[in-house]
ZADRENFI-280419 format. One record per residue: residue in one letter; x, y, z of N, C-alpha, C in turn. Coordinates in steps of 0.1 Angstrom, whole numbers. Layout:
<sites>
<site A <X Y Z> <X Y Z> <X Y Z>>
...
</sites>
This chain:
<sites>
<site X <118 -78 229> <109 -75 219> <109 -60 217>>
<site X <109 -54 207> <110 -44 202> <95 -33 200>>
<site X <94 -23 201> <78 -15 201> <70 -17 188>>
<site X <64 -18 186> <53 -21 172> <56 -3 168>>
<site X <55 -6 157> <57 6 148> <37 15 152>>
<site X <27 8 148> <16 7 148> <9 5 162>>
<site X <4 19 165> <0 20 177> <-20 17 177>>
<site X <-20 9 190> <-36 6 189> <-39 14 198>>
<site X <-52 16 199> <-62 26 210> <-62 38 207>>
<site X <-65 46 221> <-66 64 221> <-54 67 224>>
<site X <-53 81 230> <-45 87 237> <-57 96 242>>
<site X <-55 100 259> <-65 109 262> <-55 119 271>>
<site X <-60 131 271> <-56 139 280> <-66 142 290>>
<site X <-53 151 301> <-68 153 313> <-75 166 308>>
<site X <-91 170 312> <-96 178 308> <-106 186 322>>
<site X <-103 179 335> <-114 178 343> <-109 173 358>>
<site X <-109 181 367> <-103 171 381> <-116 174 392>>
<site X <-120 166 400> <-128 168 409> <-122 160 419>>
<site X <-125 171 433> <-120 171 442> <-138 166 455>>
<site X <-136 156 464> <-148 153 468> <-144 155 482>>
<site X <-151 162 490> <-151 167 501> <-160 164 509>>
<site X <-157 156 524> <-167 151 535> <-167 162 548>>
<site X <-180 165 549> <-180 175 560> <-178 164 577>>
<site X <-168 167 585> <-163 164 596> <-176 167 604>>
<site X <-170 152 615> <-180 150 627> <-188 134 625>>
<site X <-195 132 636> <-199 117 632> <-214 121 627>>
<site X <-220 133 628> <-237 133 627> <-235 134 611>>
<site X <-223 138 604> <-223 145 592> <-215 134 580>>
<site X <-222 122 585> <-207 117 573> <-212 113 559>>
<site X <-225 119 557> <-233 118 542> <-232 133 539>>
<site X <-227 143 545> <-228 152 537> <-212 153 532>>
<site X <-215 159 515> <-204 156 504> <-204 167 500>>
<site X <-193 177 496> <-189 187 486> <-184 186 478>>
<site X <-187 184 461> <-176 184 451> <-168 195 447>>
<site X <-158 199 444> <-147 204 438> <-145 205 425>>
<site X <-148 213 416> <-147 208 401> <-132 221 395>>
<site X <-123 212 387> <-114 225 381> <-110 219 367>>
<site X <-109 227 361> <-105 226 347> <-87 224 346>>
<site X <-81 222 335> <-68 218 337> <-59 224 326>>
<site X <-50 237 327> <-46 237 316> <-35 233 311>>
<site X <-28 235 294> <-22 228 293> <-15 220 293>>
<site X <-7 225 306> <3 217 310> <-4 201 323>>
<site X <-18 202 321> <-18 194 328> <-23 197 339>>
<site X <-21 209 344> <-27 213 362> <-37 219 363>>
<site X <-43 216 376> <-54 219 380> <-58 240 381>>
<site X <-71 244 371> <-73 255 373> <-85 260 376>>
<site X <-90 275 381> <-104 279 379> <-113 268 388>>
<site X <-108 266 402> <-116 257 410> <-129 262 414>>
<site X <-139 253 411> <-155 264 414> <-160 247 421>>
<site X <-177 252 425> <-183 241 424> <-189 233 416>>
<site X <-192 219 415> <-196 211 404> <-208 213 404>>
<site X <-210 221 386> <-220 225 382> <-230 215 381>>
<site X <-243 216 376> <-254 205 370> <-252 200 362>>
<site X <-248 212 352> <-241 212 335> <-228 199 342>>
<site X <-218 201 345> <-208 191 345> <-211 178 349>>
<site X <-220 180 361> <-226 165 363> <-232 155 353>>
<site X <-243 161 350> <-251 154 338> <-236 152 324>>
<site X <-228 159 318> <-219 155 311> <-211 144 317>>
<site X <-209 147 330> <-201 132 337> <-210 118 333>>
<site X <-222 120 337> <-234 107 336> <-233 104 325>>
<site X <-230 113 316> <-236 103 303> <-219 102 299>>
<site X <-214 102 297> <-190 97 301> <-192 87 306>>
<site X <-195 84 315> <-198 67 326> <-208 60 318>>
<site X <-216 67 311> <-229 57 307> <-226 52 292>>
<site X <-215 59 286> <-210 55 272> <-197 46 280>>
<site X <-190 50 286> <-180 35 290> <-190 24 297>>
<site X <-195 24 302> <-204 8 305> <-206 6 294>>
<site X <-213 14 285> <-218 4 270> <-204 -3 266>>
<site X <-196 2 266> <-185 -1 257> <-176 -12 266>>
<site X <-176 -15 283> <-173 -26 286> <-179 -34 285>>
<site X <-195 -31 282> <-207 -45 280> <-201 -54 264>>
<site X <-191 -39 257> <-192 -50 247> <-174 -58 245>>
<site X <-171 -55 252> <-155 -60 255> <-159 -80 251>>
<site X <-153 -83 241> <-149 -97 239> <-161 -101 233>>
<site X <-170 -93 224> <-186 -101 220> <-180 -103 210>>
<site X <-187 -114 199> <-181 -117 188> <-197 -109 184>>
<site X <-189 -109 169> <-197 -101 157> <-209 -108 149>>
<site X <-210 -119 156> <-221 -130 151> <-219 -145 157>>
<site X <-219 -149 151> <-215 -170 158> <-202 -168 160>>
<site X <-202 -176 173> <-189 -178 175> <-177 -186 169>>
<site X <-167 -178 166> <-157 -182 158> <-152 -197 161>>
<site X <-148 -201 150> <-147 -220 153> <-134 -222 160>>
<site X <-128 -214 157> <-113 -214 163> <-113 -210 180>>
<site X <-131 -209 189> <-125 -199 198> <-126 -213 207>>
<site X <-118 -216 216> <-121 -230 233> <-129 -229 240>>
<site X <-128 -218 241> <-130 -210 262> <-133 -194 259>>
<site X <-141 -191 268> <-146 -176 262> <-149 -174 278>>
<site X <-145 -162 284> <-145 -157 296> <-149 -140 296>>
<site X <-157 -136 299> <-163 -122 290> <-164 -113 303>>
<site X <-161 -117 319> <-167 -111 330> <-156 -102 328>>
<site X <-155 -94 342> <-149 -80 342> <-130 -81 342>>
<site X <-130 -96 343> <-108 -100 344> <-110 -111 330>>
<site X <-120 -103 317> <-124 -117 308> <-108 -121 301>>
<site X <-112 -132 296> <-100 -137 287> <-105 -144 277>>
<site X <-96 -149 269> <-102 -162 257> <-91 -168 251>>
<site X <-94 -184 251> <-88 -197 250> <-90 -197 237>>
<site X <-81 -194 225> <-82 -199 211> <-71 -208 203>>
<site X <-74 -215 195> <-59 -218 185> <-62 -215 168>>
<site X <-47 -216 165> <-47 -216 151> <-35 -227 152>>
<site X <-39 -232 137> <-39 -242 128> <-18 -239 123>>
<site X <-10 -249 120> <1 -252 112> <-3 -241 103>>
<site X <9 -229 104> <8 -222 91> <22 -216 89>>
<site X <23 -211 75> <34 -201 76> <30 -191 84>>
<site X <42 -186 87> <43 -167 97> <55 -161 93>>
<site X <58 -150 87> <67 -143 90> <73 -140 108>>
<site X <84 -141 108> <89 -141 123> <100 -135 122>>
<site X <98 -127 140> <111 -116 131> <121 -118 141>>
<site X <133 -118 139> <146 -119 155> <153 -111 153>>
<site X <161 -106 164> <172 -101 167> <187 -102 157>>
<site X <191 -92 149> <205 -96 143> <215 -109 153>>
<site X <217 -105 164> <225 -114 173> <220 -132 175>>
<site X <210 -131 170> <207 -146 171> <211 -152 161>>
<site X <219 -146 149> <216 -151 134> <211 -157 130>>
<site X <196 -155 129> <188 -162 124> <179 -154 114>>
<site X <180 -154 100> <172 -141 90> <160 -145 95>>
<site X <153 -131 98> <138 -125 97> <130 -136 84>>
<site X <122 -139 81> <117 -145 69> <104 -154 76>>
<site X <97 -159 67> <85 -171 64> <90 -180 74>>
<site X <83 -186 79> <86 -203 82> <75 -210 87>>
<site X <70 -220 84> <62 -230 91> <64 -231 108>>
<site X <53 -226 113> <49 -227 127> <40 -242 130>>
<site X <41 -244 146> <27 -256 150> <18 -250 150>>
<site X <9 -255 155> <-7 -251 156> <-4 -247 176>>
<site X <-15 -238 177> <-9 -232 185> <-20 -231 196>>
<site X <-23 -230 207> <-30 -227 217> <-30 -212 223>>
<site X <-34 -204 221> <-35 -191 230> <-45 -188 238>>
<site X <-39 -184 251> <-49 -176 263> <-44 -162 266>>
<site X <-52 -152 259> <-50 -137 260> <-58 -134 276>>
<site X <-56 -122 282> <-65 -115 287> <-57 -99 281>>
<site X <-65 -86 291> <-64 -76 287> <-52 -73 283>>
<site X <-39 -77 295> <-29 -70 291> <-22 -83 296>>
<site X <-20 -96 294> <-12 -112 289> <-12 -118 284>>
<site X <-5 -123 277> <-6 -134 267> <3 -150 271>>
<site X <0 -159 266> <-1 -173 273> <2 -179 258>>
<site X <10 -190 255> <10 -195 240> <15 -203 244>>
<site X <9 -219 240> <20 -233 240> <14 -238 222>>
<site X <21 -249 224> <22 -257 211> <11 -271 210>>
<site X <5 -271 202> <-7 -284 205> <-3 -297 191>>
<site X <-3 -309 195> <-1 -318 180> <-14 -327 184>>
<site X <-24 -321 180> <-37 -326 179> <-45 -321 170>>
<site X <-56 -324 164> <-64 -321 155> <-81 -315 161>>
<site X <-82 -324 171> <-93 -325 177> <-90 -320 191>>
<site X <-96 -310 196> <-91 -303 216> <-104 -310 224>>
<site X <-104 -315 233> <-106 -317 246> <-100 -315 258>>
<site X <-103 -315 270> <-101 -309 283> <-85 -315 286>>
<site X <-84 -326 280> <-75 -335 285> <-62 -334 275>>
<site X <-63 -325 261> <-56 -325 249> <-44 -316 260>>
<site X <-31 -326 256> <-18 -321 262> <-13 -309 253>>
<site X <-6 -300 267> <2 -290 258> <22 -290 259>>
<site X <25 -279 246> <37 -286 247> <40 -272 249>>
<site X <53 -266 255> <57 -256 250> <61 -252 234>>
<site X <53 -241 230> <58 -232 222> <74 -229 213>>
<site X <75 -232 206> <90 -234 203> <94 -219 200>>
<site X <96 -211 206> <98 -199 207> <105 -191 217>>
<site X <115 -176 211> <120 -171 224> <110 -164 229>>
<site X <117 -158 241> <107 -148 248> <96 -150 254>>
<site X <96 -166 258> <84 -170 266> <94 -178 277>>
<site X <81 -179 290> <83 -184 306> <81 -199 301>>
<site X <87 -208 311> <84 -216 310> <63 -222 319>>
<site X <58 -212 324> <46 -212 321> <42 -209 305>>
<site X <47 -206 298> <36 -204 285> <33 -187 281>>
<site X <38 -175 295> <37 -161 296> <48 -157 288>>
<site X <42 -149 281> <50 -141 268> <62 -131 275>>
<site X <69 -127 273> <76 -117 275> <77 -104 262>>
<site X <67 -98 264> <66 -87 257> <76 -70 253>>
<site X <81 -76 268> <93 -65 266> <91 -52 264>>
<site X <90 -41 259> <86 -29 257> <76 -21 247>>
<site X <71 -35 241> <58 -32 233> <41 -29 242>>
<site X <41 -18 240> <29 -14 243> <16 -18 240>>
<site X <10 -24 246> <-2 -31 249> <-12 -20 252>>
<site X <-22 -21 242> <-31 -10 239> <-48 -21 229>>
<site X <-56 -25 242> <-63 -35 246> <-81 -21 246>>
<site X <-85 -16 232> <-98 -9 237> <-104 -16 249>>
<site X <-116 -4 252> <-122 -12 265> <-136 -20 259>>
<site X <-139 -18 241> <-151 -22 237> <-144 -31 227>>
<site X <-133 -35 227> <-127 -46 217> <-135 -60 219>>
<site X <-143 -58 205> <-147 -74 200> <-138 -82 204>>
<site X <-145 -97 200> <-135 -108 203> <-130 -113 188>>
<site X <-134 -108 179> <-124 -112 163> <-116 -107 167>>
<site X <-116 -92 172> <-103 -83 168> <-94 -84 181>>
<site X <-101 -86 190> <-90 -90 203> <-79 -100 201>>
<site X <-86 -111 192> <-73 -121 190> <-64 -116 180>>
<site X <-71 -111 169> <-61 -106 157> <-50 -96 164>>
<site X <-55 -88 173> <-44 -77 182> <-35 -84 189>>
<site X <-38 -94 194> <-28 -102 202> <-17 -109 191>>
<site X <-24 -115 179> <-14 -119 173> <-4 -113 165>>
<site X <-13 -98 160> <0 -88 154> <7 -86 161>>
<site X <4 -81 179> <15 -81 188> <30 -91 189>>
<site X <22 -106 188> <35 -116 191> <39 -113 176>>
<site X <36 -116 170> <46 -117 156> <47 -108 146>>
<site X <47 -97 152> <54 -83 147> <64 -76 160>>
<site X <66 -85 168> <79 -85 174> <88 -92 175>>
<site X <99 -89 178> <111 -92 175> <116 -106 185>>
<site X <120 -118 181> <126 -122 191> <134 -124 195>>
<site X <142 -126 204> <158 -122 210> <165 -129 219>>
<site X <157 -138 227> <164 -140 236> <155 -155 245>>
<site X <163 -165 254> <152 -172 261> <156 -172 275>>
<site X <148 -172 281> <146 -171 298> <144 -177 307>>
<site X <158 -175 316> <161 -186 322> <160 -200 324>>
<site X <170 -198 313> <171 -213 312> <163 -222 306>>
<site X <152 -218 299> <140 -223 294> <146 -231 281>>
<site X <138 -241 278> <142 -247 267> <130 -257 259>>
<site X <125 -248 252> <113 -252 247> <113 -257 235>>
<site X <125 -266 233> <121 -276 220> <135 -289 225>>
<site X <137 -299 222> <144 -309 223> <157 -304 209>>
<site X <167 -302 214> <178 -294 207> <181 -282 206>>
<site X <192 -278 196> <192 -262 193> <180 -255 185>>
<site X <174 -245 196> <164 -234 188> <168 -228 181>>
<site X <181 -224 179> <185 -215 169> <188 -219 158>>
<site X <194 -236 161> <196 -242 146> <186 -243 140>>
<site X <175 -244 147> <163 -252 142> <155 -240 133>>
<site X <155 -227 140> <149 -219 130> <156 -213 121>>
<site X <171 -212 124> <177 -212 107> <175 -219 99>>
<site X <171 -233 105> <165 -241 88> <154 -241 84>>
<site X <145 -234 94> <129 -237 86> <126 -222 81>>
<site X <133 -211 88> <137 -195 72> <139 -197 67>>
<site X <150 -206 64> <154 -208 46> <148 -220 44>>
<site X <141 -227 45> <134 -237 39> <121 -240 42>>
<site X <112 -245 32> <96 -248 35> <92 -258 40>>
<site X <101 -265 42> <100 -277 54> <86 -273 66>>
<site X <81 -284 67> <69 -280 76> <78 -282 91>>
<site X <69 -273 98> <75 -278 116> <79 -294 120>>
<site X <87 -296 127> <91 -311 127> <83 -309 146>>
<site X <72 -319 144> <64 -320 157> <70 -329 168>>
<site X <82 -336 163> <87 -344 176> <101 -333 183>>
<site X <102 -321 174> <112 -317 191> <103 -307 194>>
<site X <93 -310 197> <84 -299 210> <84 -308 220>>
<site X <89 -299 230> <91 -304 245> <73 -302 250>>
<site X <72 -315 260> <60 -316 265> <59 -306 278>>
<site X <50 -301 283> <43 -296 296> <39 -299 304>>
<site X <37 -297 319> <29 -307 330> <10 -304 327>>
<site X <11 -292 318> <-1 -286 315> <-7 -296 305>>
<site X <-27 -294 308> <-35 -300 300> <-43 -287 295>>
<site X <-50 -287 286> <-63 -276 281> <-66 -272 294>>
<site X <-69 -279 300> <-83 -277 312> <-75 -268 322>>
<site X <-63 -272 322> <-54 -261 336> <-53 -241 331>>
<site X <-56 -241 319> <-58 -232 315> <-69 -224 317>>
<site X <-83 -232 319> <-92 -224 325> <-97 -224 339>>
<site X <-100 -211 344> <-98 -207 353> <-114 -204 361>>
</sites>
């Protein structure tokens, strides 16, 4: 897979290094010295003094704006979205969503010959966390614990359901809502390129490549009987 043109997040530089120092001996192992230096340009440490009040109190309120902002990591913006399964919000959170049979533009590799274009996808199952992604294929209307999954008819996934993302940069804020968490995961998969399958993996009944040269050039809906089935159920997915 190929880098997204469109970069998400910050970029930060360093601005600040502290160094913490424990005075030796066993009577002394609560006494602490900080080290504070500024950093220039290039990145290295300059102007070592000690950690002022002024820098402290600026540190406290830097920690007290990132806690707010992992308190709000995966909150939805109101009711929860109808599309979401499983919603896991603790500090390794993730979230169990699907979407529905639709077109997608999908994009591949020249070498596969298969043109870039539209095609009708399945309805899909996804389990994101910060920096994974997880995708099988569902032919149900209605999900329960017990609703079977199929593999994904797609390259560049494990035969677990783990994406192979390849050199696209995964850039996950640390206060990303849960609308926009999923929308980020999905521009990710399918504004990259696909290219290739892994080892040995074979996640449809026939040729993958024939099969999506005919549904780019044609509007043919997904054909739901060559999705190869899974040992996986919904429920193995949460954790």
């Amino acid at each position: 897979m190929k880098e997204l043109t469109g970069m998400f997040g910050n970029l930060y530089e360093p601005i600040k290094a502290l160094i913490i120092l424990r005075k030796t001996g066993e009577q002394n192992q609560s006494d602490y010295y900080i080290e504070s230096y500024d950093m220039d340009g290039k990145g290295c440490p300059i102007n070592g003094h000690p950690l002022s009040v002024k820098e402290c109190n600026s540190l406290t309120k830097a920690l007290q704006v990132n806690e707010k902002k992992a308190q709000g990591f995966l909150t939805p913006k109101g009711l929860m979205p109808q599309n979401v399964l499983h919603l896991n919000s603790g500090a390794n959170g993730y979230v169990i969503w699907h979407t529905p049979p639709q077109a997608v533009k999908l994009l591949f590799t020249e070498n596969l010959g298969i043109p870039s274009a539209a095609a009708n996808i399945p309805a899909l199952v996804w389990k994101a966390g910060k920096g994974s992604l997880q995708i099988f294929a569902v032919d149900a209307k209605e999900f329960k614990e017990t609703t079977p999954l199929y593999y994904a008819p797609f390259f560049n996934l494990y035969n677990d359901g783990r994406v192979c993302m390849g050199n696209v940069r995964i850039r996950i804020p640390n206060d990303c809502g849960l609308e926009q968490f999923m929308e980020l995961w999905q521009d990710y998969f399918f504004n990259s390129y696909f290219s290739h399958l892994i080892g040995g993996h074979e996640p449809i009944k026939g040729n993958i490549v024939q099969l999506w040269q005919q549904l780019t050039t044609t509007a043919e809906p997904f054909p739901a009987n060559v999705l190869n089935a899974t040992k996986y159920q919904l429920k193995n997915l949460i954790r």
